[in-house]
N, CA, C and O atoms as CSV, one atom per row, in Angstrom:
chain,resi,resn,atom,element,x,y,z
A,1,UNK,N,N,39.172,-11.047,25.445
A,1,UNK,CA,C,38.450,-10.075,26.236
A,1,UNK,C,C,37.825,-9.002,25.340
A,1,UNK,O,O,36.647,-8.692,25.518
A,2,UNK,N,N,38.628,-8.371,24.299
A,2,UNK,CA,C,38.326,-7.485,23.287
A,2,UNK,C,C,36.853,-8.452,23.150
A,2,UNK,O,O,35.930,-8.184,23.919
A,3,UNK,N,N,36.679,-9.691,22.037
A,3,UNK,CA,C,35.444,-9.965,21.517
A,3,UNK,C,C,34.322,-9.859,22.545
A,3,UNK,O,O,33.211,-9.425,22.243
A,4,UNK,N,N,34.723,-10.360,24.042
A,4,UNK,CA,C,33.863,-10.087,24.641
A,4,UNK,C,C,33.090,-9.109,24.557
A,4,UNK,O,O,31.918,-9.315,24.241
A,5,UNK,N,N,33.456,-8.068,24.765
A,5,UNK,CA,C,33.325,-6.402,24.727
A,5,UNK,C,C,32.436,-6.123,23.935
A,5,UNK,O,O,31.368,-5.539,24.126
A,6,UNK,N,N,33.130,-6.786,22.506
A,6,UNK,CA,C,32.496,-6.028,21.925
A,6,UNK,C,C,31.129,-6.837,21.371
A,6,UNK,O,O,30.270,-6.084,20.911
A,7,UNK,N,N,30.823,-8.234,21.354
A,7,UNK,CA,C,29.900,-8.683,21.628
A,7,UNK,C,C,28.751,-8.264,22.384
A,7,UNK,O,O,27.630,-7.999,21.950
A,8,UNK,N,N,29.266,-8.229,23.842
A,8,UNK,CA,C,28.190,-7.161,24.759
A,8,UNK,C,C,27.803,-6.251,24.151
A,8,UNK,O,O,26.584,-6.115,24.052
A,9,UNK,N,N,28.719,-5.266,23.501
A,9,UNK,CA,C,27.994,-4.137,23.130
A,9,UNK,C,C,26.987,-4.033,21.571
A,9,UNK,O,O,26.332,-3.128,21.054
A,10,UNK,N,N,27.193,-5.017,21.320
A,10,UNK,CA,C,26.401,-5.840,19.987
A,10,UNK,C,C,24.791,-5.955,20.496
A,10,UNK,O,O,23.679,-5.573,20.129
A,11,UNK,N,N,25.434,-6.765,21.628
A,11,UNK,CA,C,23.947,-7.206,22.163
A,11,UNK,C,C,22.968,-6.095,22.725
A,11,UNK,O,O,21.761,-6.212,22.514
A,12,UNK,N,N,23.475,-5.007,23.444
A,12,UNK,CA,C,22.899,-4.192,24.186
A,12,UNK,C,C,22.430,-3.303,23.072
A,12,UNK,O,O,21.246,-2.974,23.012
A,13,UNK,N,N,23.403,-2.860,22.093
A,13,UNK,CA,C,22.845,-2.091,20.715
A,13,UNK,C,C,21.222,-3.070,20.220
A,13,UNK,O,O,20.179,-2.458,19.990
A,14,UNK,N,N,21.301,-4.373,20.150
A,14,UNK,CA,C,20.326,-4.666,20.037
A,14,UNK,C,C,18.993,-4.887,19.943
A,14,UNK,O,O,18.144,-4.769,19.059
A,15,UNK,N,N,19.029,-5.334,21.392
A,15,UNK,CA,C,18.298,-5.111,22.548
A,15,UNK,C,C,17.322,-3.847,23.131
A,15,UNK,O,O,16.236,-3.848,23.711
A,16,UNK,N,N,18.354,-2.641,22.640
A,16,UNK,CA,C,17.468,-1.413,22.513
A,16,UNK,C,C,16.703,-0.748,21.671
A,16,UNK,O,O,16.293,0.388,21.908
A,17,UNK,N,N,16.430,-1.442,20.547
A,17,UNK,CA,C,16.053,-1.441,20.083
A,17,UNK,C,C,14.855,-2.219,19.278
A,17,UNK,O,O,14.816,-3.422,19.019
A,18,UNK,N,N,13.920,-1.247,18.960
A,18,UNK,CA,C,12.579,-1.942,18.664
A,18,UNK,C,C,12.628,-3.152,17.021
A,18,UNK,O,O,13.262,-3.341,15.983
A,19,UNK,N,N,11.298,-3.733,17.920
A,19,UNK,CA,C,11.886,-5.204,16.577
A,19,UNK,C,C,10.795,-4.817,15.542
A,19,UNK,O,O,9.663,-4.433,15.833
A,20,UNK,N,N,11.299,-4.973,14.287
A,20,UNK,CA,C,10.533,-4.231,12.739
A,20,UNK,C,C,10.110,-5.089,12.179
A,20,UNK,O,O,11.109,-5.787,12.009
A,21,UNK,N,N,9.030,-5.759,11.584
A,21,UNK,CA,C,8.848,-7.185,10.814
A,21,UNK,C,C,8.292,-5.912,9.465
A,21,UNK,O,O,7.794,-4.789,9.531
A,22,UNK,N,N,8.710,-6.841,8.298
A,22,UNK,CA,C,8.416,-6.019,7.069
A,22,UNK,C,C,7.899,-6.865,6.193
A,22,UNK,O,O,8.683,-7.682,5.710
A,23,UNK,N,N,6.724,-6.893,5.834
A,23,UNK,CA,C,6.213,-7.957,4.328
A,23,UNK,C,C,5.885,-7.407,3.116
A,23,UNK,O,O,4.875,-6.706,3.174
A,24,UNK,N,N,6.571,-7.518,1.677
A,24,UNK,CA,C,6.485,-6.391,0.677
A,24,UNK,C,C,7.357,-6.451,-0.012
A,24,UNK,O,O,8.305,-7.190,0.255
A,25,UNK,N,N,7.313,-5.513,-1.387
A,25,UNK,CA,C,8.041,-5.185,-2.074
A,25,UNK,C,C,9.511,-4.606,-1.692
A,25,UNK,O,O,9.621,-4.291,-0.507
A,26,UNK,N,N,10.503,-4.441,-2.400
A,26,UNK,CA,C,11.829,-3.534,-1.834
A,26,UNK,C,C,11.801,-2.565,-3.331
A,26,UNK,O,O,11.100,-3.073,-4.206
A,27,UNK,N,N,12.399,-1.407,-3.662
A,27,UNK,CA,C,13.112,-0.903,-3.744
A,27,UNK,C,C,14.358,0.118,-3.990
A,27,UNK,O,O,15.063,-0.204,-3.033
A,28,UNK,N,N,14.781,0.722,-4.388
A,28,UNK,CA,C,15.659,1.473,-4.229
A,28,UNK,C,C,15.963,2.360,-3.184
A,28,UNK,O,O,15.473,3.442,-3.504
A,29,UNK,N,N,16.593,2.461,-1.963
A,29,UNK,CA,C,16.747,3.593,-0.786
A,29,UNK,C,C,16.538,4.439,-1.240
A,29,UNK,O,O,16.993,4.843,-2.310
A,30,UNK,N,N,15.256,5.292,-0.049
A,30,UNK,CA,C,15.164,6.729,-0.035
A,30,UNK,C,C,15.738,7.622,0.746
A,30,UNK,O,O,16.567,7.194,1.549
A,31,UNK,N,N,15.502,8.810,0.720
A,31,UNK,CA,C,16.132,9.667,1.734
A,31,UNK,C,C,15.538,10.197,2.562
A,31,UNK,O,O,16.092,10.666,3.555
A,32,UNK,N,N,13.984,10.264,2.308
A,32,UNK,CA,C,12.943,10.993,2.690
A,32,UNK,C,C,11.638,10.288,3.082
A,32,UNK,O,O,11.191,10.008,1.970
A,33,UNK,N,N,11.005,9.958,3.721
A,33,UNK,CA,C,9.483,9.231,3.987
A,33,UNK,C,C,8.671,10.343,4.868
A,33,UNK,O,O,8.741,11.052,5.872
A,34,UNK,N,N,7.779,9.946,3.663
A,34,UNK,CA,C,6.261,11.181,4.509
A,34,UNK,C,C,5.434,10.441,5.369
A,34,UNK,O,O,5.157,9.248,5.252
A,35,UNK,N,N,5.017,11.298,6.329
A,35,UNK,CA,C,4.230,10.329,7.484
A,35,UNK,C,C,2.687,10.845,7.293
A,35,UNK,O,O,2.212,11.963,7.093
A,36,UNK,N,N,2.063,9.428,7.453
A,36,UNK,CA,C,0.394,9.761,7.433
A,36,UNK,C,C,-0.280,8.791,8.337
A,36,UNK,O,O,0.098,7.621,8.381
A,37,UNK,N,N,-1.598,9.386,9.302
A,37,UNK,CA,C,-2.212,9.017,9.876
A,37,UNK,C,C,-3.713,8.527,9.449
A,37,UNK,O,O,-4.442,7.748,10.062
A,38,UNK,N,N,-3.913,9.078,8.458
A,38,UNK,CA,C,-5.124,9.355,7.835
A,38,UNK,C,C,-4.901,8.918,6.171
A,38,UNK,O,O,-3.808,9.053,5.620
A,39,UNK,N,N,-5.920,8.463,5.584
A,39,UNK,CA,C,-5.665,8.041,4.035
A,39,UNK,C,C,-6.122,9.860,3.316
A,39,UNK,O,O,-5.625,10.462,2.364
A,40,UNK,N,N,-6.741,10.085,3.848
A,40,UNK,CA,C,-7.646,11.365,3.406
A,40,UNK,C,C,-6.386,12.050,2.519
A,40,UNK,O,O,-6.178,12.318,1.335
A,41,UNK,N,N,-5.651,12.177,3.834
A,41,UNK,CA,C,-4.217,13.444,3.396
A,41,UNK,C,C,-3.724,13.520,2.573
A,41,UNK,O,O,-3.500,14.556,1.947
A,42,UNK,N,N,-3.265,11.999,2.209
A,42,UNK,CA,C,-2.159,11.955,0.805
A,42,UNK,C,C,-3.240,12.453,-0.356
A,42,UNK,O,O,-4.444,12.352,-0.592
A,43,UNK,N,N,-2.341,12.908,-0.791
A,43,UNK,CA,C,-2.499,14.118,-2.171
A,43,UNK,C,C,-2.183,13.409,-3.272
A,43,UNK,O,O,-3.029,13.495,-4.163
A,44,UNK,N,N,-1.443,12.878,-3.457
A,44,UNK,CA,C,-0.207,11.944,-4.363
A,44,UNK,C,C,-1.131,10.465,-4.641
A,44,UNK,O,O,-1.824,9.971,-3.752
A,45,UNK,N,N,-1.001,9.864,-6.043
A,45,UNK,CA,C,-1.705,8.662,-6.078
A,45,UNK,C,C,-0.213,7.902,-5.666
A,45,UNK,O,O,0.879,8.470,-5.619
A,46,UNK,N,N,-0.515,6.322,-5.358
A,46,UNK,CA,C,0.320,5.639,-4.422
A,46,UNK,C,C,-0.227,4.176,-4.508
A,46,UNK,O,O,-1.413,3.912,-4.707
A,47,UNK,N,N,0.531,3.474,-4.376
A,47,UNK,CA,C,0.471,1.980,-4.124
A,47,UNK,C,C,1.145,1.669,-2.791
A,47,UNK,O,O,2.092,2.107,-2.139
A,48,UNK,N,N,0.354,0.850,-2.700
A,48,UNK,CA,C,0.582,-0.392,-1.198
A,48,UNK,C,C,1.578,-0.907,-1.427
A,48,UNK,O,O,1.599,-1.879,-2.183
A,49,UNK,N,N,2.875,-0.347,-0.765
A,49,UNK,CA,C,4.193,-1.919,-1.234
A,49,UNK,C,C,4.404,-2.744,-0.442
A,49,UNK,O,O,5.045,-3.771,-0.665
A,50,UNK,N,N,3.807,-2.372,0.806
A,50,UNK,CA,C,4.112,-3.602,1.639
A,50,UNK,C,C,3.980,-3.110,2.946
A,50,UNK,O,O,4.374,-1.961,3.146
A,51,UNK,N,N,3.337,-3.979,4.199
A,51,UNK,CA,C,2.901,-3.747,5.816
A,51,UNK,C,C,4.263,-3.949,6.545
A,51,UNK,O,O,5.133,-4.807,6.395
A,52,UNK,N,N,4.193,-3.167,7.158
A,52,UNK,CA,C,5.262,-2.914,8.527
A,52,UNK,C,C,4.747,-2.869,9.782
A,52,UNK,O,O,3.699,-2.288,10.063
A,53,UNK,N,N,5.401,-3.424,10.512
A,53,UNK,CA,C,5.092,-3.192,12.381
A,53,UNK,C,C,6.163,-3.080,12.932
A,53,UNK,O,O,7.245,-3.186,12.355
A,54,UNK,N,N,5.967,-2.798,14.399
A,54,UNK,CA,C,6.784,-2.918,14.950
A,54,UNK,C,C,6.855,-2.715,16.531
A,54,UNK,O,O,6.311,-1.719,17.008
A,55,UNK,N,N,7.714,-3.912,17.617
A,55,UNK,CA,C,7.076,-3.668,18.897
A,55,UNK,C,C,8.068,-2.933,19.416
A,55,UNK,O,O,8.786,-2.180,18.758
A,56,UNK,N,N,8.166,-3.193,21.023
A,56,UNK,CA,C,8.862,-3.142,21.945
A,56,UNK,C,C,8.730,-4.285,23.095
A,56,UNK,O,O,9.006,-4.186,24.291
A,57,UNK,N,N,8.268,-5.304,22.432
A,57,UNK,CA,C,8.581,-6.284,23.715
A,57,UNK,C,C,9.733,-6.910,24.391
A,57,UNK,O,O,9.745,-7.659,25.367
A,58,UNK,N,N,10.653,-6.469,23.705
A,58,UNK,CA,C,12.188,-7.162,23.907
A,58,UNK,C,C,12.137,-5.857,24.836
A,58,UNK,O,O,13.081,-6.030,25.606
A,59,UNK,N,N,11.680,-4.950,25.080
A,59,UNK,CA,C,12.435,-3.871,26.091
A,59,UNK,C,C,11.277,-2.741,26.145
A,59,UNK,O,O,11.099,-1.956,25.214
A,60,UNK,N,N,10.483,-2.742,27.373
A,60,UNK,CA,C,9.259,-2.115,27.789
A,60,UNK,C,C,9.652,-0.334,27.787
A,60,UNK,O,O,8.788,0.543,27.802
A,61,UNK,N,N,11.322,-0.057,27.764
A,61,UNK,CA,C,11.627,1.356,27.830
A,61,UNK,C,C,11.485,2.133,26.901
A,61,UNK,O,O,11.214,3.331,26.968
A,62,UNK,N,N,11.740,1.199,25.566
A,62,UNK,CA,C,11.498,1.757,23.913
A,62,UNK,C,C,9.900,2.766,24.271
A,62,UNK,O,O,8.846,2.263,24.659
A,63,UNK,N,N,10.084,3.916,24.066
A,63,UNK,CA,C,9.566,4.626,23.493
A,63,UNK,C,C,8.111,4.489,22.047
A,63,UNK,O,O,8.437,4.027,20.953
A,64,UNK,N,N,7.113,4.799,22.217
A,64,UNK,CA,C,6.055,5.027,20.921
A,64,UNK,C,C,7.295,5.783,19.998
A,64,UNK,O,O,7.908,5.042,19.230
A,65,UNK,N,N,7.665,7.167,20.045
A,65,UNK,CA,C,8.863,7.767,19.278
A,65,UNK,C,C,9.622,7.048,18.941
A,65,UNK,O,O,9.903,7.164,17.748
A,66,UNK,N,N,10.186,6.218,19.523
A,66,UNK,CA,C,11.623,5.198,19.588
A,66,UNK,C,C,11.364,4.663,18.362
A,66,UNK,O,O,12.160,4.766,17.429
A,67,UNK,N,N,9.680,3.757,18.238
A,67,UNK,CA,C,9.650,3.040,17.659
A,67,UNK,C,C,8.789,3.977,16.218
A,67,UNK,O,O,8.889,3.363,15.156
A,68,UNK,N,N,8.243,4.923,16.155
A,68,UNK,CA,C,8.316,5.543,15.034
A,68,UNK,C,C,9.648,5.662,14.280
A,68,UNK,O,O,9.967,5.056,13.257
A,69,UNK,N,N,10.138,6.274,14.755
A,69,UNK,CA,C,12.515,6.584,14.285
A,69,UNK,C,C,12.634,5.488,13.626
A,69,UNK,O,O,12.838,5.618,12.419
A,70,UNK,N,N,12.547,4.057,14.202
A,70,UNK,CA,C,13.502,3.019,13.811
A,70,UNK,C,C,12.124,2.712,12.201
A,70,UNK,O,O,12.535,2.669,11.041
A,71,UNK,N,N,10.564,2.545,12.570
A,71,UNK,CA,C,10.053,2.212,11.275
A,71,UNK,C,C,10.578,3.028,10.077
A,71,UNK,O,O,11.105,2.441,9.131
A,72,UNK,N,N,10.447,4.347,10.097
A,72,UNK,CA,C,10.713,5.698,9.369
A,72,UNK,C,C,12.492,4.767,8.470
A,72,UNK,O,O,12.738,4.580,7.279
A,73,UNK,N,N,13.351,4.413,9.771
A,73,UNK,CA,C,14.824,3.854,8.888
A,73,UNK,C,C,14.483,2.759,7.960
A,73,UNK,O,O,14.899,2.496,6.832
A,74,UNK,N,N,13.551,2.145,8.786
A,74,UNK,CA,C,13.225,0.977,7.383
A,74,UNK,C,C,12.603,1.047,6.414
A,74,UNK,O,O,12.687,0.307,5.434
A,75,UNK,N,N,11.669,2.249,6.625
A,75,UNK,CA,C,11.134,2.521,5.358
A,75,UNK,C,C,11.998,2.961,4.267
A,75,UNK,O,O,11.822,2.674,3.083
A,76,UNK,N,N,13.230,3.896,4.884
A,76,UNK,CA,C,13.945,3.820,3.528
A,76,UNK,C,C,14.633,3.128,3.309
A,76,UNK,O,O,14.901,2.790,2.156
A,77,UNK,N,N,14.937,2.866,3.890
A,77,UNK,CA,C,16.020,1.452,3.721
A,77,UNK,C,C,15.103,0.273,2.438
A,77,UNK,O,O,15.751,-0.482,1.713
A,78,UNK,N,N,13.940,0.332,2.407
A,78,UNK,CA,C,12.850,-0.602,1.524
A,78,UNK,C,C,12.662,0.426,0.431
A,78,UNK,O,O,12.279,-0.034,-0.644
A,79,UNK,N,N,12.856,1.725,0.502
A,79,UNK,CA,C,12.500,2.243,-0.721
A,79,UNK,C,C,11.050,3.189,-0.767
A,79,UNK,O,O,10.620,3.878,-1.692
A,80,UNK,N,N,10.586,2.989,0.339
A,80,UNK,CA,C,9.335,3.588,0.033
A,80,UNK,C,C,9.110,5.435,0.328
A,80,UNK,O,O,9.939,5.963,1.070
A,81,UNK,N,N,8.235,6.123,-0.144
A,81,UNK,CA,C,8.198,7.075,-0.022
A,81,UNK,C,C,6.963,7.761,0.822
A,81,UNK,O,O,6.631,8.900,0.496
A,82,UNK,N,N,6.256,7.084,1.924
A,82,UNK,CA,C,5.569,7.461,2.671
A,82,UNK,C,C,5.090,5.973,3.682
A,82,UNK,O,O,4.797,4.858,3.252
A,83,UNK,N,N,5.150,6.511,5.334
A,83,UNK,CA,C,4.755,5.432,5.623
A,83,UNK,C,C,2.974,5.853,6.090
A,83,UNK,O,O,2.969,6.914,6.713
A,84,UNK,N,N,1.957,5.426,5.966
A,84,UNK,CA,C,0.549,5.250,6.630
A,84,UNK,C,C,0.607,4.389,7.683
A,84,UNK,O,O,0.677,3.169,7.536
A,85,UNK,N,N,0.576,5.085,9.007
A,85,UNK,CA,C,0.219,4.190,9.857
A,85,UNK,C,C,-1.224,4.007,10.635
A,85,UNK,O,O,-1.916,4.987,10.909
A,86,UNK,N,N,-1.543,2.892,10.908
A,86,UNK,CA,C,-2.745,2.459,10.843
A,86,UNK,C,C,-3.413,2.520,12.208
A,86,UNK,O,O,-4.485,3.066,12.472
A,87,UNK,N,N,-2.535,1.815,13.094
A,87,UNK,CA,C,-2.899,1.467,14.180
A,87,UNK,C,C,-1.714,1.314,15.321
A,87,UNK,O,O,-0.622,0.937,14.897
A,88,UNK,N,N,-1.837,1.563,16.668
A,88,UNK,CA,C,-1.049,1.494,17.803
A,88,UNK,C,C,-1.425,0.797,18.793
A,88,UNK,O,O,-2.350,1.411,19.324
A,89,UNK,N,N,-1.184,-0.295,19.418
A,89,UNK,CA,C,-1.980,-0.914,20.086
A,89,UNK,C,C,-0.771,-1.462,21.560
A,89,UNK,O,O,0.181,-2.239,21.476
A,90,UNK,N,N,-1.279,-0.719,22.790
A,90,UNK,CA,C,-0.591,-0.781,23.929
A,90,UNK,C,C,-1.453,-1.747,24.937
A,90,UNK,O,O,-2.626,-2.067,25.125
A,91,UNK,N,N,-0.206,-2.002,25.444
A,91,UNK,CA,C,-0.805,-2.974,26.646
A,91,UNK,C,C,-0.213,-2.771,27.927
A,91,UNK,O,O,0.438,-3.687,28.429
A,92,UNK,N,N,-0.412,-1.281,28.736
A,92,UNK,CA,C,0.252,-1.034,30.025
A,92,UNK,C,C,-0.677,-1.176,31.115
A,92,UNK,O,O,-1.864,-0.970,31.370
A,93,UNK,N,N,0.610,-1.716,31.769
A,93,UNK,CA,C,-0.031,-1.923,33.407
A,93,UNK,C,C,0.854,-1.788,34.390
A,93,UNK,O,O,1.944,-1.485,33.904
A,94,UNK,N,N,0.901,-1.902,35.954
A,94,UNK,CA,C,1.994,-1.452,36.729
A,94,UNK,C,C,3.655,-1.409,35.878
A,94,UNK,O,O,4.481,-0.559,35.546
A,95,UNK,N,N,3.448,-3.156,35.791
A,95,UNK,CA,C,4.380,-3.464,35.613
A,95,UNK,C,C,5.222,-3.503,33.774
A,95,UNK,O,O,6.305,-3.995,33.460
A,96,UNK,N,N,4.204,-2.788,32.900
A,96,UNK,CA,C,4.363,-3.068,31.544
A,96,UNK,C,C,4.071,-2.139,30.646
A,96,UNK,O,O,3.080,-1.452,30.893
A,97,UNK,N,N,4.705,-1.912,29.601
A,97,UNK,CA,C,4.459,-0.868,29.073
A,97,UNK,C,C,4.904,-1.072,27.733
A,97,UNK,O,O,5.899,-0.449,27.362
A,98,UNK,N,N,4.043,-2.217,26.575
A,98,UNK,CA,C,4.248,-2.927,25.812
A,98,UNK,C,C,3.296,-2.041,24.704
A,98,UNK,O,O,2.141,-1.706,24.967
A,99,UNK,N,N,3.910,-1.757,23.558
A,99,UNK,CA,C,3.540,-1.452,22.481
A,99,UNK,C,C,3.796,-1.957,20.935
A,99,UNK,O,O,4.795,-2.540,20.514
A,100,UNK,N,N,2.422,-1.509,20.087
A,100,UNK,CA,C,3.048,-2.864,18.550
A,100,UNK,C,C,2.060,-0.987,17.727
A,100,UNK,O,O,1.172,-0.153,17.899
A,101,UNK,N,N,3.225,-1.453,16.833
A,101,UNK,CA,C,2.909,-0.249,16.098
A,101,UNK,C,C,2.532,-0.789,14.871
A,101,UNK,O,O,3.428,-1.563,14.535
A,102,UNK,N,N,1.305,-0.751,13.715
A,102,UNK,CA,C,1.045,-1.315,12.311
A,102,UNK,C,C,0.965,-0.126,11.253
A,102,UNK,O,O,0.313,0.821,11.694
A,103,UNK,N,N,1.504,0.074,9.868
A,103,UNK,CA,C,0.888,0.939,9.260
A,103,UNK,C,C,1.556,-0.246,7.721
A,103,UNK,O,O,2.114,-1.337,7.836
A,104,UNK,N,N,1.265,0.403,6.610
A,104,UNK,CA,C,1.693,0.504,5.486
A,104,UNK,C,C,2.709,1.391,4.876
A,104,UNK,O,O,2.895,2.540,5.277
A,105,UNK,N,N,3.668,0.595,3.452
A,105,UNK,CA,C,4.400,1.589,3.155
A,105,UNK,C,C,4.047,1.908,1.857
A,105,UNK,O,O,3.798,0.936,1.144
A,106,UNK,N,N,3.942,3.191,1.269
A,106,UNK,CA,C,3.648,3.369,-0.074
A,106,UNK,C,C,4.707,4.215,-0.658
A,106,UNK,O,O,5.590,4.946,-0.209
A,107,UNK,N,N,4.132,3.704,-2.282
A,107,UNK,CA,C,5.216,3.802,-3.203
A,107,UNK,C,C,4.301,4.807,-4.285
A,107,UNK,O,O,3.388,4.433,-5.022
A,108,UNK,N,N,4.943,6.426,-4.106
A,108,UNK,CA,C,3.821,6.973,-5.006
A,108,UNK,C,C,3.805,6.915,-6.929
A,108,UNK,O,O,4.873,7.041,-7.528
A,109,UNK,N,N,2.927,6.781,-7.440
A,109,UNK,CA,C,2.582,6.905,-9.045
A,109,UNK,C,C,3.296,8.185,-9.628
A,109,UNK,O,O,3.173,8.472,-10.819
């Protein structure tokens, strides 16, 4: 009964969470990632280490925020020190409220 339990609660931790696909370089964890909307901003020279996304189709409640939080963990978790994000692309309707988030992660010079 215990594994049960705690299985379920495996799954539901899951589940609530937004799904991250990452293609790129890794590495060393950071502590810190700067956020950019715009290429203009960064100040800092920088390399491309690698594209990130990320949806909410496993669960229409996830949050745009939700799913900023969880990219931001993977970015350090990969090492990088700023994420650029590119693009947001939603698809709501009565019944739906589906979002895919794209940016880049960079690694500054």
């Amino acid at each position: 009964m215990k594994n049960l339990l705690l299985l379920s609660g495996i799954l539901l931790l899951v589940s609530c969470s937004p799904r991250v696909s990452y293609l790129g370089d890794e590495y060393a964890p950071t502590m810190h990632v700067d956020i950019f909307f715009d290429p203009v901003d960064i100040e800092q020279d920088y390399k491309v280490m690698g594209l990130i996304s990320a949806n909410n189709s496993n669960n229409s409640l996830i949050s745009l925020e939700d799913i900023k939080t969880k990219m931001i963990e993977e970015a350090k978790m990969k090492g990088a020190d700023a994420i650029l994000f590119n693009a947001v692309f939603s698809n709501a309707s009565i019944t739906d409220d589906q979002h895919i988030v794209e940016g880049k992660l960079l690694k500054y010079k």
